[in-house]
ZATORRO-867599 format. One record per atom (N, C-alpha, C, O): residue in three letters; y, z, x. Coordinates in pm, whole numbers, plus 50000, padded with zeros to 5 digits. Layout:
<sites>
ALAYZX...
</sites>
This chain:
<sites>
UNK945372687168339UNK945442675168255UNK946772674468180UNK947282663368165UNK947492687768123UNK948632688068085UNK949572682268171UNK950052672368117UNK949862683568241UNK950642680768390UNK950612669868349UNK951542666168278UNK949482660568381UNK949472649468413UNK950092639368270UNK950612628468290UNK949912645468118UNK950432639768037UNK952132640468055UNK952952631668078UNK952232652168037UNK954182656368087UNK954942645768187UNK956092641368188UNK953982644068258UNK954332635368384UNK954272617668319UNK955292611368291UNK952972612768306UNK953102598468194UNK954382601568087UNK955432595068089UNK954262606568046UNK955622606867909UNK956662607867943UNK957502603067867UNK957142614068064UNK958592618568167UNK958752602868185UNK959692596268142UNK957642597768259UNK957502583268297UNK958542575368210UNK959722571768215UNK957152574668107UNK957362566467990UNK959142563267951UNK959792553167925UNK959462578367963UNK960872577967868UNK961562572667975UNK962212563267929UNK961722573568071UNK962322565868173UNK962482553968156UNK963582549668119UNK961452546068177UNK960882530968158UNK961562527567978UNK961602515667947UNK961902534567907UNK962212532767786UNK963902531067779UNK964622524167706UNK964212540667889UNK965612542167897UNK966332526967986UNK967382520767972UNK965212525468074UNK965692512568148UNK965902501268074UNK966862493668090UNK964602499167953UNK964372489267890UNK965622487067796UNK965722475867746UNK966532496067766UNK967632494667715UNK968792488567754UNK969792486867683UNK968572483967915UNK969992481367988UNK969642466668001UNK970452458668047UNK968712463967970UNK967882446867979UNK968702442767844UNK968822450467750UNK969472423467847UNK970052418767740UNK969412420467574UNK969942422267465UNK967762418667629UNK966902417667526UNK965792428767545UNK964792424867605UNK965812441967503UNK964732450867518UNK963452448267422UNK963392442367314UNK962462454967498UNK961372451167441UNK961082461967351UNK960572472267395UNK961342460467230UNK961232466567127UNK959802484367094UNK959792496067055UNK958852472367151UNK957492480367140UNK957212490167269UNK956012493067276UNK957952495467364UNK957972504867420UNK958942512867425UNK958962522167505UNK960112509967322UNK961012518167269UNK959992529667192UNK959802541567218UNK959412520567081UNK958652527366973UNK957932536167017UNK957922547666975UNK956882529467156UNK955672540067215UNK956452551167294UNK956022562667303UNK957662546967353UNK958372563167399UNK958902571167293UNK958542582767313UNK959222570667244UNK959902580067131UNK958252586567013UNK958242594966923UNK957432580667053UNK956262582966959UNK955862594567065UNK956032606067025UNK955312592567201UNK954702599167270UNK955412611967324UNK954742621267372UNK957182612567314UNK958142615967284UNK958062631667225UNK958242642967270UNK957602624467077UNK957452635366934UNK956562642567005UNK956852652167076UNK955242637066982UNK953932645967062UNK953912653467197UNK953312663567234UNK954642646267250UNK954822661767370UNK955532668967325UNK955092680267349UNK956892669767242UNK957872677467227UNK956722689467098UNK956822701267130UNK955892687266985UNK955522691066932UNK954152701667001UNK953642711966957UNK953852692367146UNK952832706567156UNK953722715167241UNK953392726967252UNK954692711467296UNK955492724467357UNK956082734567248UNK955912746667262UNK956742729567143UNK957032734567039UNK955702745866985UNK955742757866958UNK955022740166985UNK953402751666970UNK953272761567043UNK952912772266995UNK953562759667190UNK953592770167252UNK954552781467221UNK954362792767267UNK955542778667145UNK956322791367195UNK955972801667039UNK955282798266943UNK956602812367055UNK956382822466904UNK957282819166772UNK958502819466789UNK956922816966682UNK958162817266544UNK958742833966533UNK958282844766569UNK959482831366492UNK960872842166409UNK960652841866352UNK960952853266315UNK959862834666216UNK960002836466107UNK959092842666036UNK959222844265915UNK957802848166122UNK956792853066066UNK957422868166114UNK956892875566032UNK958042874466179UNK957972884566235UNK959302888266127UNK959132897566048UNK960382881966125UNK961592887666013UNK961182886365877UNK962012891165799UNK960132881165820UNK960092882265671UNK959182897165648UNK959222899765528UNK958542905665709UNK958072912865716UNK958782926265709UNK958752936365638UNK959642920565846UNK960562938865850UNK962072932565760UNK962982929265835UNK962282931365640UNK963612932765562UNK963102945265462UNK961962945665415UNK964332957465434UNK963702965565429UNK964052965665235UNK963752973665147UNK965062948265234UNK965622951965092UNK964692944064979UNK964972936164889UNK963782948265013UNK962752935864923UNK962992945664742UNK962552956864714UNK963872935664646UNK964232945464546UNK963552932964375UNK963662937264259
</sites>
């Protein structure tokens, strides 16, 4: 099912990028690509590990 969202949104931004080369773009699928955009970029972002939980732990100068 992931796939298949990655794939609509790959779409999407495409169709968003075209809509830009048109005299008059259509505003409201600018908005819905860059929205749907965020949300894929944010659950990939989920997947991966933070740094920041793992370096506040080992500093050894806590004074």
């Amino acid at each position: 099912m992931k796939i298949v969202l990655y794939i609509v949104a790959f779409a999407l931004m495409i169709w968003a990028l075209i809509e830009q080369t048109q005299n008059k773009p259509n505003i409201y699928i600018q908005i819905v690509a860059i929205v749907v955009f965020f949300f894929v970029m944010k659950d990939l972002l989920n997947k991966t590990p933070s740094n920041f939980d793992a370096n506040k732990n080992d500093s050894p100068d806590d004074k």
